[in-house]
Backbone bond lengths (Angstrom), bond angles and torsions (degrees), N, CA, C in turn:
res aa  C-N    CA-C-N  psi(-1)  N-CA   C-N-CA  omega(-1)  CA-C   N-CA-C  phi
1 X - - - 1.427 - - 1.528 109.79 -
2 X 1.564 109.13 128.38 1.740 105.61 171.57 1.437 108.79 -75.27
3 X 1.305 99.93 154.64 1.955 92.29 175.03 1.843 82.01 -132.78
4 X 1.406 109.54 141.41 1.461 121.05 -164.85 1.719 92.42 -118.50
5 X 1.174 99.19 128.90 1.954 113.50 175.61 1.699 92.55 -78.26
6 X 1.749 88.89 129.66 1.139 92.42 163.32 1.764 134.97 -55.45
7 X 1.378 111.85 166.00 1.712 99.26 -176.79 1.457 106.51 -83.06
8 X 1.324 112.53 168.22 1.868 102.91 -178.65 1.618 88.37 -139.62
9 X 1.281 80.18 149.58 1.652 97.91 -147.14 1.599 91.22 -87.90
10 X 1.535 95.68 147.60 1.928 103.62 -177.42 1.149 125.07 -53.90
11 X 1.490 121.95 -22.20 1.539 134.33 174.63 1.404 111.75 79.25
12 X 1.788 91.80 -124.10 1.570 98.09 163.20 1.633 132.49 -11.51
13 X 1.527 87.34 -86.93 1.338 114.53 162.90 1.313 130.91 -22.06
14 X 1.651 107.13 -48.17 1.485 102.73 -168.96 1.927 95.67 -102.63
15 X 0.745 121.39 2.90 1.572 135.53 174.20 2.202 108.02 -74.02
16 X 1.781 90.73 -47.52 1.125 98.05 170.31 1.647 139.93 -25.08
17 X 2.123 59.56 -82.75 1.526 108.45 168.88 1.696 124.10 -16.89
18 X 1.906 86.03 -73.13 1.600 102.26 -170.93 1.701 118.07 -74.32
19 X 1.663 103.52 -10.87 1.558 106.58 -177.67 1.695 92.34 -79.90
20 X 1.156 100.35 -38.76 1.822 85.89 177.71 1.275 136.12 -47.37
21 X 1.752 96.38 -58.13 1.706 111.37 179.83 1.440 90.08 -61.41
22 X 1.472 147.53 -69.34 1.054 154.25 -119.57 1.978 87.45 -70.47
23 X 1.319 134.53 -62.72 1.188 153.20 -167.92 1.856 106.74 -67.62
24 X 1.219 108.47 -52.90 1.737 114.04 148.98 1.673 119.86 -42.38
25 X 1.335 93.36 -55.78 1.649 73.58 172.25 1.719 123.02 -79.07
26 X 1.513 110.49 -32.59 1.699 100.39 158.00 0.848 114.16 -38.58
27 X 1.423 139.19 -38.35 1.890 124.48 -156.08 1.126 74.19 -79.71
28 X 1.390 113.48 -75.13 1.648 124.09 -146.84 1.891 99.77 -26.76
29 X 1.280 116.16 -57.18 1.225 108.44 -156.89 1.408 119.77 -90.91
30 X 2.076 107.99 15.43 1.534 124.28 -176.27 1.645 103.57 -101.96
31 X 1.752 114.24 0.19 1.611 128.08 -171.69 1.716 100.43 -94.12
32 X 1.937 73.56 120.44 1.557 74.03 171.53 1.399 115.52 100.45
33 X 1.666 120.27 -11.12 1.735 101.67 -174.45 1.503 78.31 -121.59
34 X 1.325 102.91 -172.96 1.562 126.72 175.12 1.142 126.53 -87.71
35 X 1.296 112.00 132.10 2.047 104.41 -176.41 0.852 101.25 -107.72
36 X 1.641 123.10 116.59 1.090 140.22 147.30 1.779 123.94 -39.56
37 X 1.290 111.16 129.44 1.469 123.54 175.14 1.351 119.20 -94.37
38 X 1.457 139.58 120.03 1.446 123.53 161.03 1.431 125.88 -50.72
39 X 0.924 119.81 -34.63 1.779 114.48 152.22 1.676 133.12 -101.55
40 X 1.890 102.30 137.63 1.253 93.98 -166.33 1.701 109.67 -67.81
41 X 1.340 105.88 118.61 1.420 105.80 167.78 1.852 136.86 -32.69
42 X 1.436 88.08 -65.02 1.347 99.79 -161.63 1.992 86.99 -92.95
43 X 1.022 143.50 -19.84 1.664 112.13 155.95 1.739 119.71 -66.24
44 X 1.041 98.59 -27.94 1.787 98.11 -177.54 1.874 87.21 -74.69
45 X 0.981 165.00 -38.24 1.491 132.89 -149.75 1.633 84.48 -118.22
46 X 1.496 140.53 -11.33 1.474 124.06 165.21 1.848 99.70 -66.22
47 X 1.474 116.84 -51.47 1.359 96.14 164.93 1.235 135.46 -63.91
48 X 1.183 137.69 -29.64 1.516 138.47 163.27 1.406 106.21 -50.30
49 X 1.428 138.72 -32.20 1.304 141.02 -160.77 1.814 88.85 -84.36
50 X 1.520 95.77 -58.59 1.839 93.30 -167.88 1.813 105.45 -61.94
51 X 0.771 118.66 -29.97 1.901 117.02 172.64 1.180 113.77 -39.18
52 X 1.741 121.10 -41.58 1.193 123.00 170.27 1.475 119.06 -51.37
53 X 1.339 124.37 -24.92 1.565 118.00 -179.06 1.284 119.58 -99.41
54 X 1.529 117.16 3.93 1.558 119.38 -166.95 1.650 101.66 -87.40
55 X 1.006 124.63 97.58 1.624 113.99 172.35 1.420 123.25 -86.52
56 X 1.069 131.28 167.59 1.317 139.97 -165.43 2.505 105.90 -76.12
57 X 0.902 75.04 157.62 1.517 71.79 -164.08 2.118 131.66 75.07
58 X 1.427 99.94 0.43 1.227 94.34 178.90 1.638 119.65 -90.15
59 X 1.210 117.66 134.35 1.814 108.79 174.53 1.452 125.75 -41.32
60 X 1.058 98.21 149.87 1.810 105.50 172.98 1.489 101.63 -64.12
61 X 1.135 144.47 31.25 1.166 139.39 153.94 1.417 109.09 -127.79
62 X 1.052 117.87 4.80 1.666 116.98 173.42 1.680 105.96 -113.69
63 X 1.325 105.24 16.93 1.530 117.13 -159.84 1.694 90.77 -120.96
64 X 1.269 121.92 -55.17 1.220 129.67 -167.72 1.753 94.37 -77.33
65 X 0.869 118.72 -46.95 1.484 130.63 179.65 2.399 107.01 -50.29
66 X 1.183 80.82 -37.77 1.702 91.95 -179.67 1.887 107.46 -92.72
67 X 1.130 114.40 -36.32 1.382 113.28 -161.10 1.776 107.84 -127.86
68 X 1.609 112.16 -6.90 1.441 119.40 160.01 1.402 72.05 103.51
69 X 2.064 99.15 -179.33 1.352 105.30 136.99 1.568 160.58 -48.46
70 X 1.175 121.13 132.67 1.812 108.56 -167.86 1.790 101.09 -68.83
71 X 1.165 95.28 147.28 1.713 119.91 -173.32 2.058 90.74 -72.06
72 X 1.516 111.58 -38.92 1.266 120.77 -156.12 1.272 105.12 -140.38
73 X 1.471 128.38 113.53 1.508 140.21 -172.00 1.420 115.66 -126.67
74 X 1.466 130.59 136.72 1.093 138.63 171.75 1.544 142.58 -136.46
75 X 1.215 155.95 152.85 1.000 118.97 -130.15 1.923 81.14 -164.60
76 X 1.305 125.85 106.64 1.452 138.06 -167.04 1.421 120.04 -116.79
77 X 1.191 147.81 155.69 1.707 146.60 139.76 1.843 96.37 -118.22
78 X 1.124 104.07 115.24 1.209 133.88 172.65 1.507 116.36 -136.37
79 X 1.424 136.65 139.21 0.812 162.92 -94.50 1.685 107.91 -91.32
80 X 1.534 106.85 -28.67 1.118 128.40 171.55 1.736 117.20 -81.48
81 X 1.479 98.41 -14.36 1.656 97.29 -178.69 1.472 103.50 148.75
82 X 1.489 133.48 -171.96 1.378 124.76 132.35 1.373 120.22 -68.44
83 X 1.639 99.91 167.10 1.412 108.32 -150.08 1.642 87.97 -141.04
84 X 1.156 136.32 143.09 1.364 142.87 159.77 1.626 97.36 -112.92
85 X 1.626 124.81 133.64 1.255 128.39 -155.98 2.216 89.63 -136.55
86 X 1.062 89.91 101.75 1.780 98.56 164.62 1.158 123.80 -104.62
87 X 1.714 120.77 107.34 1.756 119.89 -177.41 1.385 99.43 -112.11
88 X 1.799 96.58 131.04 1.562 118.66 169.32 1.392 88.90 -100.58
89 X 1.549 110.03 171.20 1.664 142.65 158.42 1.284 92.95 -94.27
90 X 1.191 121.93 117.99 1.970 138.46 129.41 0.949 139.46 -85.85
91 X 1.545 103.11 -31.93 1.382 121.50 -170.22 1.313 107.42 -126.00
92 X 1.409 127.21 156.96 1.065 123.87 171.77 1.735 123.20 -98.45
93 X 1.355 99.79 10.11 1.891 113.77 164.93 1.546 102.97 -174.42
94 X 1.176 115.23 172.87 1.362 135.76 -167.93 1.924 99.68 -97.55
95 X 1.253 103.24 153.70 1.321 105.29 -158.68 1.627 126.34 178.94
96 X 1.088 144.68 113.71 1.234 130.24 -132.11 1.516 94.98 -72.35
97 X 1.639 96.87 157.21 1.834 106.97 -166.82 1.307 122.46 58.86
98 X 1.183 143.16 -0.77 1.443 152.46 164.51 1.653 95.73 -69.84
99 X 1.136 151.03 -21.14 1.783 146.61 -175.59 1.615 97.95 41.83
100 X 1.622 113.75 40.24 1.423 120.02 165.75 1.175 121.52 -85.01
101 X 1.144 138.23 171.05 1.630 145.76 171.19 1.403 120.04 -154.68
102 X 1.267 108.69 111.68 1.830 99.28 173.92 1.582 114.52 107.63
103 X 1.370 112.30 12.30 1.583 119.49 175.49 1.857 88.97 89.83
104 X 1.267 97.10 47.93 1.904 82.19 171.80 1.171 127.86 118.07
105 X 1.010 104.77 -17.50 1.876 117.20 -171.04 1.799 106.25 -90.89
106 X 1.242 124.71 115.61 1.371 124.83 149.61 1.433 112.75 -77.02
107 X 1.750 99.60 143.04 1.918 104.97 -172.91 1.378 87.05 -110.08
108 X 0.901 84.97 154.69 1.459 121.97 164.98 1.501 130.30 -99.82
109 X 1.206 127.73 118.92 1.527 109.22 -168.00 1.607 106.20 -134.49
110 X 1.445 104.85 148.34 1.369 112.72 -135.46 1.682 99.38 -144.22
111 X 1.045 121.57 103.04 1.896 122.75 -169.47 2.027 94.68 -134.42
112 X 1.647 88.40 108.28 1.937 96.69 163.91 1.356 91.07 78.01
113 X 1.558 124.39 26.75 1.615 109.75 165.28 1.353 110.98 77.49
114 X 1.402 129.74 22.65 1.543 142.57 -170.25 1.750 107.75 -152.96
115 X 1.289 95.51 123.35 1.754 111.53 173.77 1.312 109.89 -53.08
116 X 1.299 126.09 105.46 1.647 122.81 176.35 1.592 107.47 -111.96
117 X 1.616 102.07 2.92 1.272 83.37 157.98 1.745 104.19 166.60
118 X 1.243 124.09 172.01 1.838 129.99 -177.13 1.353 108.37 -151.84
119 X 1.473 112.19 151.44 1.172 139.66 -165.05 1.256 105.90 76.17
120 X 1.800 89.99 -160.32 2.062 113.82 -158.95 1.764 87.92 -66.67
121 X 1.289 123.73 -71.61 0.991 131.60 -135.23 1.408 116.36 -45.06
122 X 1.383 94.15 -45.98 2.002 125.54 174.46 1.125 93.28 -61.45
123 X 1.537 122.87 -77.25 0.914 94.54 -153.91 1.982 137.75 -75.20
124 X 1.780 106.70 -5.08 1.484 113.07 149.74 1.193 115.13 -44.48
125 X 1.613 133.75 -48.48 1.454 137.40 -162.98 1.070 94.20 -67.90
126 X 1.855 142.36 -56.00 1.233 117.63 -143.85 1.360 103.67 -100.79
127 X 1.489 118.45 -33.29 1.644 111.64 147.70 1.540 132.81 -24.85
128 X 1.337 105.24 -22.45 1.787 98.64 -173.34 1.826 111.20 77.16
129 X 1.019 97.77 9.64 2.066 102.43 -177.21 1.475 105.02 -88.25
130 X 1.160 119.67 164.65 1.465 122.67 158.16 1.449 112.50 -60.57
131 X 1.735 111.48 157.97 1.599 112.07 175.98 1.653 103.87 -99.79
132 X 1.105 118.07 95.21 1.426 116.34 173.30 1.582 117.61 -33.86
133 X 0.897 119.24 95.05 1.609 127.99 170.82 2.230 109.68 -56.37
134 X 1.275 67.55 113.90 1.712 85.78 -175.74 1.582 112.12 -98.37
135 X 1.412 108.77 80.97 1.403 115.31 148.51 1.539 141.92 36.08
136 X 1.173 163.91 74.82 1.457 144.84 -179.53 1.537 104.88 -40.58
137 X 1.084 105.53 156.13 1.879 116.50 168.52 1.641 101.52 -75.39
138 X 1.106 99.78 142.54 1.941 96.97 179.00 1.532 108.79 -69.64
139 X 1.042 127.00 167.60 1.618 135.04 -166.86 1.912 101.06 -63.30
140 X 0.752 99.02 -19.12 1.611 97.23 -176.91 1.446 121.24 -119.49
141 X 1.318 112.89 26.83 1.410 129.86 145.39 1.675 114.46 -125.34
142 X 1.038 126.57 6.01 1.182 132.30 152.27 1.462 117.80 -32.53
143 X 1.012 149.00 138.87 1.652 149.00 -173.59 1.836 98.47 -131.57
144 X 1.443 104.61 120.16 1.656 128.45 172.88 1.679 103.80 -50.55
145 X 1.620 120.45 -27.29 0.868 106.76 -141.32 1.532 86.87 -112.05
């Protein structure tokens, strides 16, 4: 009678193997369709574009008129007065020098129906919050240009 040794399995090898094909066929089947983004692209940089025209002192109707309605509105008495608080998306995250708040949102700040002011900075001041002190870049992220 033959007696046959069992086979011993490739291991490693066949572990490799299948992470390969397995990741080959992801691409394979990611060619060719559309990748969806969690943020809408092209409304966050049409608002970043219109920000450029909002100047300081204009009414909340020359504001909504330039940048639409705010997605996010608020409405405060803090120490300086009441405060009417308008957040657009510009950005798609918060990030030093962006004057973002909230994963993206620039505020808008708004005292007697008149823009007194935009971004983080303003809007910490008229909130009554601390101004987060933002850092220098260390010497070796510095950019020549």
């Amino acid at each position: 009678m033959f007696l046959r040794k069992p086979c011993k399995p490739l291991g490693k090898v066949s572990g490799y193997l299948s992470a390969l094909l397995l990741m080959l066929g992801l691409l394979a089947a990611g060619c060719g369709q559309r990748i969806l983004t969690q943020w809408p692209r092209q409304q966050i940089f049409s608002s970043y574009l219109r920000l450029q025209d909002v100047r300081l002192g204009m009414s909340r109707t020359e504001v909504e008129s330039i940048m639409g309605p705010p997605p996010v509105q608020e409405v405060g008495d803090y120490r300086g007065g009441r405060f009417t608080f308008y957040f657009y998306r510009t950005h798609n995250m918060d990030y030093a020098g962006s004057g973002t708040v909230r994963g993206g949102y620039t505020p808008f700040i708004f005292q007697n129906n008149r823009l007194v002011g935009k971004g983080k900075r303003d809007y910490y001041r008229a909130s009554d919050q601390l101004v987060e002190q933002e850092a220098p870049p260390p010497p070796w992220k510095k950019r020549s240009w």
